[in-house]
C-alpha positions as CSV (number, residue, x, y, z in Angstrom):
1,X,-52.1,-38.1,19.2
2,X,-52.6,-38.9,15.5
3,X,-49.4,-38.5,12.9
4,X,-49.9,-38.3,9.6
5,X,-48.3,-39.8,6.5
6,X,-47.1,-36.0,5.6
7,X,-45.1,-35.7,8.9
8,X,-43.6,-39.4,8.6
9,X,-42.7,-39.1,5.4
10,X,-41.3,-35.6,6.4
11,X,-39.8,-37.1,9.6
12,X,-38.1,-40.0,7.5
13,X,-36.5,-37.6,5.0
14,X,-35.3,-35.3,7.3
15,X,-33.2,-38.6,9.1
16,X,-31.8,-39.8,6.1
17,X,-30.6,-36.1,5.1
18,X,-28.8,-36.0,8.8
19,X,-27.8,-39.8,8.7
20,X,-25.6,-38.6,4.8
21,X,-24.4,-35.5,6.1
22,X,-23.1,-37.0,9.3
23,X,-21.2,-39.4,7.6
24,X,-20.1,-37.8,4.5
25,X,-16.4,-37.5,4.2
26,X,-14.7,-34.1,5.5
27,X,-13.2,-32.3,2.5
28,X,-10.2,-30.8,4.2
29,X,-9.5,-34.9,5.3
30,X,-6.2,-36.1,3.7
31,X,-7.7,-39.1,3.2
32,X,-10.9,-38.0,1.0
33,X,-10.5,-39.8,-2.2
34,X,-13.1,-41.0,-4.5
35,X,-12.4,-44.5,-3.1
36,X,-10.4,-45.7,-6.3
37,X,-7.3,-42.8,-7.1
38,X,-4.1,-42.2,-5.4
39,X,-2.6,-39.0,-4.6
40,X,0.5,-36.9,-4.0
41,X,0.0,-35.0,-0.3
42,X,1.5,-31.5,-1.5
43,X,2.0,-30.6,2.3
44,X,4.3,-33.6,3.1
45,X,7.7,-34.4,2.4
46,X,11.1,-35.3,3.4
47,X,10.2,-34.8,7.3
48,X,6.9,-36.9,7.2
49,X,8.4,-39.6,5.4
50,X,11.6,-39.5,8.0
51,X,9.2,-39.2,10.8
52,X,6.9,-42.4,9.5
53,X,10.2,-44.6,9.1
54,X,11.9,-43.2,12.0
55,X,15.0,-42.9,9.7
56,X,16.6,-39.4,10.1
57,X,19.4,-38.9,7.0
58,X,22.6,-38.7,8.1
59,X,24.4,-35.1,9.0
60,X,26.3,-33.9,5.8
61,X,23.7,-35.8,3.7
62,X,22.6,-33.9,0.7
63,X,19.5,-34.0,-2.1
64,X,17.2,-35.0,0.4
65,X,14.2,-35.6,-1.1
66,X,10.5,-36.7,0.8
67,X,7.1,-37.3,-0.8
68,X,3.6,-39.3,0.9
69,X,1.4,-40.7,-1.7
70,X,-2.3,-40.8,-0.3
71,X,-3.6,-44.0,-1.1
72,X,-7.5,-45.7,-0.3
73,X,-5.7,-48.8,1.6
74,X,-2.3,-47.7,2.5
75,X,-0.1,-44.6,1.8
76,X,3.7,-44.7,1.1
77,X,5.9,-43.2,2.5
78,X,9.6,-41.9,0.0
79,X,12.5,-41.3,1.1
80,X,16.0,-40.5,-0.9
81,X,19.2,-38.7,-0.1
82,X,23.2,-38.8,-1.0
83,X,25.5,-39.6,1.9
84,X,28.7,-42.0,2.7
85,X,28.6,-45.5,1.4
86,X,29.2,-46.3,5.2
87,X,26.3,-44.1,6.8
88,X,23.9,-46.5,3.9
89,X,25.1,-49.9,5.3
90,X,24.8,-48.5,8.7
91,X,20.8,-47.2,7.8
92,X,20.4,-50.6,6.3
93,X,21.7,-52.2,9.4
94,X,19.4,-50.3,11.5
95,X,16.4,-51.5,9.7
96,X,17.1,-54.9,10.6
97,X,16.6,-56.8,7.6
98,X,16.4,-60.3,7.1
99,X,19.3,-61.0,5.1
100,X,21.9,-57.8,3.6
101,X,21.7,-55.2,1.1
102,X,22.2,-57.6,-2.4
103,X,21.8,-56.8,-6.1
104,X,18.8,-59.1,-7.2
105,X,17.7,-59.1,-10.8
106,X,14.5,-57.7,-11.6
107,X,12.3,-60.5,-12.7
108,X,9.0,-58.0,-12.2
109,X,7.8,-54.7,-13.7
110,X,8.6,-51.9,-11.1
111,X,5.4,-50.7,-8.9
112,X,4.8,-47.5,-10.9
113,X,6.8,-44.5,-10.9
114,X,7.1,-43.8,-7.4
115,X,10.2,-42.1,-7.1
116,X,9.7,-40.2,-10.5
117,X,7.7,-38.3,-8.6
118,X,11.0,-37.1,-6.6
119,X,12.5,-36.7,-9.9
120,X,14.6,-40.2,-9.5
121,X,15.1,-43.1,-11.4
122,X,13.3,-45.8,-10.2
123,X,15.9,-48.4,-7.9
124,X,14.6,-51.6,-8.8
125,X,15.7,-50.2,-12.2
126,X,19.3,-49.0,-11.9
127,X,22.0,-51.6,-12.7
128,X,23.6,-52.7,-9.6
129,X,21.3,-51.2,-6.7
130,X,21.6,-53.2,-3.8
131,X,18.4,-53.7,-1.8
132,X,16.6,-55.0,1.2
133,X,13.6,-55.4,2.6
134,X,12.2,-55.6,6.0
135,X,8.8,-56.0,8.0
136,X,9.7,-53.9,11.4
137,X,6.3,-55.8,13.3
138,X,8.2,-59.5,12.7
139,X,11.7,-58.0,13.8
140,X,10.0,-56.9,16.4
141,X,11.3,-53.6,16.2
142,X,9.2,-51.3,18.2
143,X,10.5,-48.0,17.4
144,X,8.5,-49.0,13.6
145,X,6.0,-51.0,15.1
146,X,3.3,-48.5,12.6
147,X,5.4,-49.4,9.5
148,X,4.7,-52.8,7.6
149,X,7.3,-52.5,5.5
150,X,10.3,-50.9,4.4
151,X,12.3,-51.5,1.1
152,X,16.0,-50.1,0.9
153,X,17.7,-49.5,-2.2
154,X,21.4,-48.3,-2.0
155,X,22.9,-47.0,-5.5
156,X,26.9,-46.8,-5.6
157,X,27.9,-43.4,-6.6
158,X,31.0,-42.1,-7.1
159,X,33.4,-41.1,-4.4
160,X,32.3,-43.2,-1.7
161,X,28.9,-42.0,-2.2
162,X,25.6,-43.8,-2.1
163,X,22.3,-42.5,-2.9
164,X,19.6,-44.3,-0.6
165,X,15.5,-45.1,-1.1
166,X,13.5,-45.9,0.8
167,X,10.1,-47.0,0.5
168,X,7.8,-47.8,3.3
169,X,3.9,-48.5,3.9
């Protein structure tokens, strides 16, 4: 049997053409970026974020707010709402941080405008947040074993109120 260099060079372009469209990335994928830009995931919210962290806000909680920015290493995962200054320490609790909710000084340029994207204020910006952080893998804290990290920011409001963020990846 003889082949030619018209049928190899035919065979060899038809591979590569079904090698690229095999691996090409599926445009209804969440995670189809062009490698480089993050984005907002318009179908997530609230619940997804709750779901990721498993951190449900309390009953009677209100201005609960979600969002799930798509990112090419690592999405993140908001989440804010208003409840009891006791129900915050008692999320922060669960989280099982390292050392308690404190107000720290900002001595670094806040990671973008995150929250702004809930229509918040950023909370390493607001005078007097408290925050936290925690990695649920080294508390060993299997019902977050998926989460690396998860920052806490608890703003005093009035009334015994508290707004809470939370940031996770």
């Amino acid at each position: 049997m003889t082949i030619t260099r018209g049928a190899l060079l035919i065979a060899a372009v038809a591979a590569t053409l079904l090698l690229s469209a095999c691996s090409s990335p599926d445009t209804d994928d969440r995670r189809a970026t062009d490698g480089r830009a993050s984005r907002w995931d318009e179908n997530a919210g609230a619940p997804e974020a709750s779901a990721f962290m498993n951190v449900t806000a309390p009953k009677g909680a209100t201005e609960v707010k979600g969002a799930v920015q798509i990112n090419p290493q690592e999405d993140i995962y908001l989440l804010s709402f208003v409840t009891s200054e006791k129900n915050a320490e008692g999320i922060a609790a669960d989280l099982r941080p390292e050392e308690p909710l404190k107000v720290k000084t900002a001595d670094f340029a806040p990671d973008g405008e995150l929250f702004r994207h809930l229509q918040l204020a950023e909370p390493q910006t607001l005078k007097g947040a408290r925050s936290a952080g925690v990695c649920p893998p080294c508390a060993k804290d299997d019902r977050r074993k998926n989460v690396q990290w998860i920052d806490i920011y608890v703003q005093a409001l009035e009334g015994d109120q508290a707004r809470v963020y939370l940031k996770a990846f």
